[in-house]
C-alpha positions as CSV (number, residue, x, y, z in Angstrom):
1,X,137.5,93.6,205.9
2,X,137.2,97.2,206.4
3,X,133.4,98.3,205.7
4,X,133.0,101.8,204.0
5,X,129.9,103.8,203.8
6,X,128.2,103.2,200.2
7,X,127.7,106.1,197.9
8,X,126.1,106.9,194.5
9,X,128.6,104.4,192.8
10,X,128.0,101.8,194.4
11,X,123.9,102.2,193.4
12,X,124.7,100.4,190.2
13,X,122.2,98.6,188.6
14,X,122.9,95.0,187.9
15,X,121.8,95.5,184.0
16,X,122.5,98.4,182.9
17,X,123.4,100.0,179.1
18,X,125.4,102.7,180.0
19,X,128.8,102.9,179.2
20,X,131.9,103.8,181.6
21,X,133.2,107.1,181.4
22,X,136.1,106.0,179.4
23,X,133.5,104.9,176.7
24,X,131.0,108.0,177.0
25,X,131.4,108.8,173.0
26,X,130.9,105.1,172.1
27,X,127.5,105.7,170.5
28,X,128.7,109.1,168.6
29,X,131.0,106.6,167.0
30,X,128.8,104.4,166.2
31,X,126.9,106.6,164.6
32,X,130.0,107.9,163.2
33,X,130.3,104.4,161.6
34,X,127.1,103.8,160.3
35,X,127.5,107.0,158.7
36,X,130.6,106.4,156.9
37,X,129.1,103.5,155.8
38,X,125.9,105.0,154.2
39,X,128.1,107.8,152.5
40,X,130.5,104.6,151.3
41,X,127.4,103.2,150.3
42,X,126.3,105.7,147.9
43,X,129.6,106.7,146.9
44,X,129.7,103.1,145.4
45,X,126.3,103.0,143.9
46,X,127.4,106.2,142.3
47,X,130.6,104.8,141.0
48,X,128.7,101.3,139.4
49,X,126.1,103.3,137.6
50,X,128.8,106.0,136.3
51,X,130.3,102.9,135.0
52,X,127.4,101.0,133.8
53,X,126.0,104.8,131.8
54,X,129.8,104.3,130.1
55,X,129.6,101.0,128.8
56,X,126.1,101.5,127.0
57,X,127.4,104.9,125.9
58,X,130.7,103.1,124.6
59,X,128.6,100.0,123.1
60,X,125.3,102.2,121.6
61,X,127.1,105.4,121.1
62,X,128.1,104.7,117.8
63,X,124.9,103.3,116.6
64,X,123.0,106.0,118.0
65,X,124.9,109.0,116.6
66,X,124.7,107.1,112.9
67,X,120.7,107.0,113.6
68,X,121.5,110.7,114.4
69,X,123.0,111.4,111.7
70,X,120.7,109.8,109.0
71,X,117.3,110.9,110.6
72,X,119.0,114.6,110.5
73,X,120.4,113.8,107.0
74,X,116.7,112.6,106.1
75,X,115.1,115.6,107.6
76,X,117.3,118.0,106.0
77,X,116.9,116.4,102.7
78,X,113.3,116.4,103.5
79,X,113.0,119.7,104.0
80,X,115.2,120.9,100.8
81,X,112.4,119.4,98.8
82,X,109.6,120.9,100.6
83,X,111.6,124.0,99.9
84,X,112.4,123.1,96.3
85,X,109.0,122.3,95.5
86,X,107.1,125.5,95.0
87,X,110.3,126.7,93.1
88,X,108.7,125.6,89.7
89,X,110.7,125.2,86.7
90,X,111.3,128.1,84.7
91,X,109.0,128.1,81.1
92,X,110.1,130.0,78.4
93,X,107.7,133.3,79.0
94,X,104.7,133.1,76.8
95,X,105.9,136.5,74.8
96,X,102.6,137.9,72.8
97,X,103.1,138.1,69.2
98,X,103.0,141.4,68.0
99,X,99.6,142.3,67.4
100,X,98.5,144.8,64.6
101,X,97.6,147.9,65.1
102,X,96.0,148.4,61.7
103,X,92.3,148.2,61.3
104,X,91.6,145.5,58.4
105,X,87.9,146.9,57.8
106,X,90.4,150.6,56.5
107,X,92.6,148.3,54.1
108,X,91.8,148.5,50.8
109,X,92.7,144.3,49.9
110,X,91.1,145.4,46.4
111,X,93.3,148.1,45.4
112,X,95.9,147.5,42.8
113,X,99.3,147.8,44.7
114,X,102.6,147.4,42.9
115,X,105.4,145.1,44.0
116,X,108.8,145.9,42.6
117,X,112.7,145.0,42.5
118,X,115.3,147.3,43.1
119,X,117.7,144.9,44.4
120,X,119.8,142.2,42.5
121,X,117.8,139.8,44.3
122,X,116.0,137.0,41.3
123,X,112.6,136.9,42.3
124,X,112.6,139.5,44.6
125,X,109.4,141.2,43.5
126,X,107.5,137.7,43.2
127,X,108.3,136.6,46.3
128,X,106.3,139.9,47.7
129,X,103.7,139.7,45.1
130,X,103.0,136.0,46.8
131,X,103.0,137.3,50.4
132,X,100.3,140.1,49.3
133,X,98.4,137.7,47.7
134,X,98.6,135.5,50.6
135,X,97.3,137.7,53.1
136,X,94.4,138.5,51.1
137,X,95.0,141.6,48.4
138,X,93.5,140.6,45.4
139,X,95.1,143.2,42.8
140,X,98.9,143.3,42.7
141,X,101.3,143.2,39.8
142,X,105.3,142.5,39.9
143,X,108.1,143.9,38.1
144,X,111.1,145.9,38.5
145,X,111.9,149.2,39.9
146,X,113.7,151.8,37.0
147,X,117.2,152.4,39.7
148,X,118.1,150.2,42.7
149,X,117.4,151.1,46.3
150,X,118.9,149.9,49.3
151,X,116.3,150.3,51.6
152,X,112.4,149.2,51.3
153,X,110.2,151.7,51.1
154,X,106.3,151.5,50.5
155,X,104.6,154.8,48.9
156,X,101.1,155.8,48.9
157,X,99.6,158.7,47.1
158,X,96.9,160.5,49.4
159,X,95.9,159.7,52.9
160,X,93.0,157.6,51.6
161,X,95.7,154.8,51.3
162,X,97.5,155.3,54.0
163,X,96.5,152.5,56.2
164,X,96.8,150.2,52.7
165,X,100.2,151.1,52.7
166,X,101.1,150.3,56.1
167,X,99.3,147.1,56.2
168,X,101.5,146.6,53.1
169,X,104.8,147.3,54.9
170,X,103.8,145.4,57.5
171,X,102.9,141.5,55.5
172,X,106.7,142.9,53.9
173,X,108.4,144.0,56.8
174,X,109.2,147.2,55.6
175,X,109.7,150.2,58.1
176,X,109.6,152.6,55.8
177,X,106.0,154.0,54.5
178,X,106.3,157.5,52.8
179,X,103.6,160.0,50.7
180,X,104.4,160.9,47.3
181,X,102.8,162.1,44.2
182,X,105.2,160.1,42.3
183,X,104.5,156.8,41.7
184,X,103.1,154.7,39.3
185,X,100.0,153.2,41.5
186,X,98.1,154.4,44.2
187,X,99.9,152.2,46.7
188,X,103.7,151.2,45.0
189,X,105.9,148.8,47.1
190,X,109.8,149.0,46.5
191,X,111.4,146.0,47.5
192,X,115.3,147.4,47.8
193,X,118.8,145.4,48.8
194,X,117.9,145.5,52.5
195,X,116.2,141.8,51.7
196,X,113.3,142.7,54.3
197,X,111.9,138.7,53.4
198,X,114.9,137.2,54.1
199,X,115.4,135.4,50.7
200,X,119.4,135.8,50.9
201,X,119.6,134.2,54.6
């Protein structure tokens, strides 16, 4: 057997962990592997919880978007009536009754005022002899005018009855209220076709 000098290869150590030259990427490939496996891994975990959010979507979703549904039904309805409250019904507006104008303590209640019919009305001039009387003139007589008038007109003969008059045409509803020398009392009420009492409604 032919003896040949030794050299660096043939220094081997009995045990040793290196790898040949025809193996010198073992260990990137290992790593390689265990690093495909991690990404595997996760790509699986991945995949069961994708799966796992879809089945309690698929089995609650339903349920969960009716709860929705009602609590934003319930809110919205709650939230009309908040709104709605304040908005009070509307009440018929308290409209003031027209208020006189005439000063009582200038009527003469005492005066003798005459009431009278110029319409073809029956009772005409009673029925205003009755609402004098009832708000508180004490002197009136009733009868019938000499010509028919078509409009109401009460007549006073100086300024001193003035506000008599008015307070006259007012208890009658009469717009009219005229001066004049003419007249058979101080303070004459004609009670014309216009029916200013309303005996013909």
């Amino acid at each position: 057997m032919t003896n040949y000098p030794r050299d660096e290869f043939d220094r081997v150590p009995e045990f040793s962990t290196r790898v040949g030259s025809h193996h010198a990427h073992g260990w990137a490939q290992s790593a390689a592997s265990k690093s495909t496996g991690g990404k595997l891994r996760w790509v699986v975990l991945t995949a069961v919880l994708v799966l796992v959010i879809g089945a309690l979507s698929f089995i609650f979703g339903p349920q969960l978007k009716e709860t929705l549904a009602t609590s934003t039904g319930s809110d919205t309805s709650q939230t009309q009536e908040v709104t709605a409250e304040p908005s009070v019904e509307p009440t018929p507006s308290e409209s003031a009754s027209p208020t006189s104008t005439i000063d009582d303590e200038d009527v003469l209640y005492g005066q003798l005022i005459g009431v009278y019919n110029a319409a073809s009305v029956a009772g005409l001039a009673n029925e205003g002899e009755d609402a004098m009387a009832e708000a508180g003139f004490t002197s009136i007589v009733a009868d019938n005018w000499t010509r028919p008038a078509e409009v109401s007109t009460v007549y006073y003969m100086s300024e001193s009855y003035r506000t008599t008059a008015e307070k006259a045409a007012e208890i009658l509803n009469i717009d009219e209220v005229l001066q004049t020398s003419n007249i058979p009392n101080r303070v004459t009420v004609v009670m014309g076709s216009d029916d200013t009492l309303g005996l013909n409604e």
